[in-house]
N, CA and C atoms as a LAMMPS dump frame, in Angstrom:
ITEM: TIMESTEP
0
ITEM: NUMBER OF ATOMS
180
ITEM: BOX BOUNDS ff ff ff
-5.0000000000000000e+02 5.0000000000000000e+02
-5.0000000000000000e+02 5.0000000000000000e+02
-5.0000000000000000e+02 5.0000000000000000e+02
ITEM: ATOMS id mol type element x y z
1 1 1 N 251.693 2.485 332.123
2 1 2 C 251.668 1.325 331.251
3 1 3 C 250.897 0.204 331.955
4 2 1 N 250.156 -0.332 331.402
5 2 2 C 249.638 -1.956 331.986
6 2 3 C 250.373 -2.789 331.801
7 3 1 N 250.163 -3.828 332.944
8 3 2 C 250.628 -5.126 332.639
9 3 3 C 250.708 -5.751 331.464
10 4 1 N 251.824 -6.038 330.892
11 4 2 C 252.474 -6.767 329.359
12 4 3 C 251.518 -7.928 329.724
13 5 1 N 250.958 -8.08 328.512
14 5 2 C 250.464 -9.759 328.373
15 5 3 C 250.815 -10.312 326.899
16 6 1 N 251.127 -11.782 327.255
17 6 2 C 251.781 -12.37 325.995
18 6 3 C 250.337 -13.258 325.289
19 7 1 N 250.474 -12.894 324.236
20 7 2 C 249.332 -13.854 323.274
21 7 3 C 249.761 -15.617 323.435
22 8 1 N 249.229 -16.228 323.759
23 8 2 C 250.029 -17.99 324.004
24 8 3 C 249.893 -18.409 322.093
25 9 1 N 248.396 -17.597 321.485
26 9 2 C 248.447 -18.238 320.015
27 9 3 C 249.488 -17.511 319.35
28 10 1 N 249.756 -16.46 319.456
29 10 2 C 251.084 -16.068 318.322
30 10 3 C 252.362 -16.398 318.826
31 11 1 N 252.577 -16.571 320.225
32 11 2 C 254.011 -16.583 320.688
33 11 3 C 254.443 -17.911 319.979
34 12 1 N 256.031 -17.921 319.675
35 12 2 C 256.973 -19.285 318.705
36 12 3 C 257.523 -19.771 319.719
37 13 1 N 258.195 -19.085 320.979
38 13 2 C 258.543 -19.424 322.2
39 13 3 C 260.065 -19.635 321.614
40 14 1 N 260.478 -18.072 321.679
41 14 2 C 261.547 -18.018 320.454
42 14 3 C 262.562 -17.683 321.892
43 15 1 N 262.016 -17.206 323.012
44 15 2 C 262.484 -17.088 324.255
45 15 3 C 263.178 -15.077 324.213
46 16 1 N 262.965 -14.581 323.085
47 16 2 C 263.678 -13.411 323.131
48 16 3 C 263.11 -12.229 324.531
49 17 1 N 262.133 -12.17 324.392
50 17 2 C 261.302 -11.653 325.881
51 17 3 C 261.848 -11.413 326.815
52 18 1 N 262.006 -13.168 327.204
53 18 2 C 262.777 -12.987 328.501
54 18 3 C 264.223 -12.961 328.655
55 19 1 N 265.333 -13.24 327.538
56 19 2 C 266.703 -12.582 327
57 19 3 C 266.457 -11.001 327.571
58 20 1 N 265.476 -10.518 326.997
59 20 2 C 265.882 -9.087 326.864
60 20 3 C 265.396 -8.014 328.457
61 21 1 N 264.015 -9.151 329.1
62 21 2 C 263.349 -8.686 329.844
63 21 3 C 263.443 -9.568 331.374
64 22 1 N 264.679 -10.349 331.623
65 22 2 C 263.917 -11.457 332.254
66 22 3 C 263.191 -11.157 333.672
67 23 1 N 263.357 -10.128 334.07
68 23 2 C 262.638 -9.511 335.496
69 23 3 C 260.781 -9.733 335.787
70 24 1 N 260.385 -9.935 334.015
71 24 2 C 259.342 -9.834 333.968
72 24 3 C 258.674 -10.795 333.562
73 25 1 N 259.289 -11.624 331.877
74 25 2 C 258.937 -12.362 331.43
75 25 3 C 259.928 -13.692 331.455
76 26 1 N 259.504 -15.407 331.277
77 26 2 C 259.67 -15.996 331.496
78 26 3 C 259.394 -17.272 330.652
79 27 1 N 259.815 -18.337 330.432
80 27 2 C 259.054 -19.431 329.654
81 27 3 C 258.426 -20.194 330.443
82 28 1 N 257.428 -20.695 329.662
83 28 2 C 256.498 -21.561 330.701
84 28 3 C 257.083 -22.621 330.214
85 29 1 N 255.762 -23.86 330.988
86 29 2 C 255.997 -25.134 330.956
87 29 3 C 255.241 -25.661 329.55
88 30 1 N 254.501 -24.867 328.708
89 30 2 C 254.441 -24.996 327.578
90 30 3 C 255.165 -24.376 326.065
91 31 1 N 256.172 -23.977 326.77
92 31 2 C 257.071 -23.681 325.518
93 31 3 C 256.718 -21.871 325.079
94 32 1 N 255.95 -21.485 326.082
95 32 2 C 255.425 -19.92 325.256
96 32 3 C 255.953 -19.269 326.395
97 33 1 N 256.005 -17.869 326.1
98 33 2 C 256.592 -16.756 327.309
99 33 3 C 255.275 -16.589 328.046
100 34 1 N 255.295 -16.507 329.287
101 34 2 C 254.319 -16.138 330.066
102 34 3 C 255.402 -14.707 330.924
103 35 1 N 254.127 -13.894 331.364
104 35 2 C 254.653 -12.618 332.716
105 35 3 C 255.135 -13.581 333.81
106 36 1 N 255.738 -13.024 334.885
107 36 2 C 256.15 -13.955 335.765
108 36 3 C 255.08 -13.344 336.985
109 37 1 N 254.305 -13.466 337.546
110 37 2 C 253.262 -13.381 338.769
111 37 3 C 253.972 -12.596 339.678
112 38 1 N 253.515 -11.538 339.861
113 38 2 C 254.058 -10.452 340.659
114 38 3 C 255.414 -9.6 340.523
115 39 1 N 255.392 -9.713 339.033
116 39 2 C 256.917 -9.127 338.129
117 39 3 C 256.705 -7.677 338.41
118 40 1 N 257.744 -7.152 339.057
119 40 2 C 257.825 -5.648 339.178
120 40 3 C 258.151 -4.746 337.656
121 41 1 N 257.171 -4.538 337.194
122 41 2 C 257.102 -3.76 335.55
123 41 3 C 257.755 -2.723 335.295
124 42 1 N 259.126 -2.931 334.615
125 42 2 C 259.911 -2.061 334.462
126 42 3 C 259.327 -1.69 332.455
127 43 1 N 258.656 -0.231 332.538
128 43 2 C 257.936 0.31 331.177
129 43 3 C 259.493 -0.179 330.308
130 44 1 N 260.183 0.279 330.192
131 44 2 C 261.589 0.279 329.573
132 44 3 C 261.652 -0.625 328.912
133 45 1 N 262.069 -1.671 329.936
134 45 2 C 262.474 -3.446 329.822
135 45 3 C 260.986 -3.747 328.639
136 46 1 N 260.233 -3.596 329.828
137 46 2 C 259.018 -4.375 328.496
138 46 3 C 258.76 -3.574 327.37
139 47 1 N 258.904 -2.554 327.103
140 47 2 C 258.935 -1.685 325.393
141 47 3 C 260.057 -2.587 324.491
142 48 1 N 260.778 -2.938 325.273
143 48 2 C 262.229 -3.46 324.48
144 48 3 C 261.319 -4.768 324
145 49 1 N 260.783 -5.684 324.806
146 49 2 C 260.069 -7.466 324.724
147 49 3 C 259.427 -6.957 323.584
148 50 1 N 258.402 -6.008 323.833
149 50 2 C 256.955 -5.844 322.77
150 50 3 C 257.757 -5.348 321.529
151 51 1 N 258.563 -4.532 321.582
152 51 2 C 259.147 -4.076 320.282
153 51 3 C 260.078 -4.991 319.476
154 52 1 N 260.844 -6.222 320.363
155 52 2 C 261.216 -7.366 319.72
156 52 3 C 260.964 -8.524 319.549
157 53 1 N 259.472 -8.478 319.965
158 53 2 C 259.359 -9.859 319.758
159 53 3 C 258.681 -10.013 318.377
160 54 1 N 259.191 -11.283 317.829
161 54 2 C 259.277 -11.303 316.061
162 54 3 C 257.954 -11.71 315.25
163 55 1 N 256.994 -12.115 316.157
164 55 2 C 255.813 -12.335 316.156
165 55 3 C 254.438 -11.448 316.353
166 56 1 N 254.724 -10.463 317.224
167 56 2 C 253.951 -9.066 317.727
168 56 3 C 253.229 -9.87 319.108
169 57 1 N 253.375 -11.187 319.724
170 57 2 C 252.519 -11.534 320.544
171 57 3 C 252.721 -10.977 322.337
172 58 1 N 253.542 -9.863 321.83
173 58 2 C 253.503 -9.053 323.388
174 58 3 C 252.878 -7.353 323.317
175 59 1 N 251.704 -7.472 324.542
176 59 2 C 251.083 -6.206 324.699
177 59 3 C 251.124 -5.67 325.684
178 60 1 N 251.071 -4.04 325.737
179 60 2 C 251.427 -3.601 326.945
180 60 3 C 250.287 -2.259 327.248
């Protein structure tokens, strides 16, 4: 799997991501989920983010 990347234009910054993922993903200082910089990528965890987030703005 590659590194999850979050879209900043579709994300609502609904925060579910990092609820479900937080090892990986995170909120920034602008209100959107960002990866967290050197997040050890658990495929699992992030299938769960990309498959719930309500917007589609997570890719993996």
């Amino acid at each position: 799997m590659a590194n999850p990347v979050v879209d900043a234009d579709l994300c609502v910054g609904c925060g579910l991501c990092a609820q479900v993922c937080s090892d990986v993903f995170e909120m920034g200082a602008e209100g959107v989920a960002v990866v967290i910089d050197g997040a050890n990528v658990d495929e699992d965890c992030v299938q769960d983010a990309v498959d719930q987030c309500p917007v589609g703005a997570i890719s993996a």
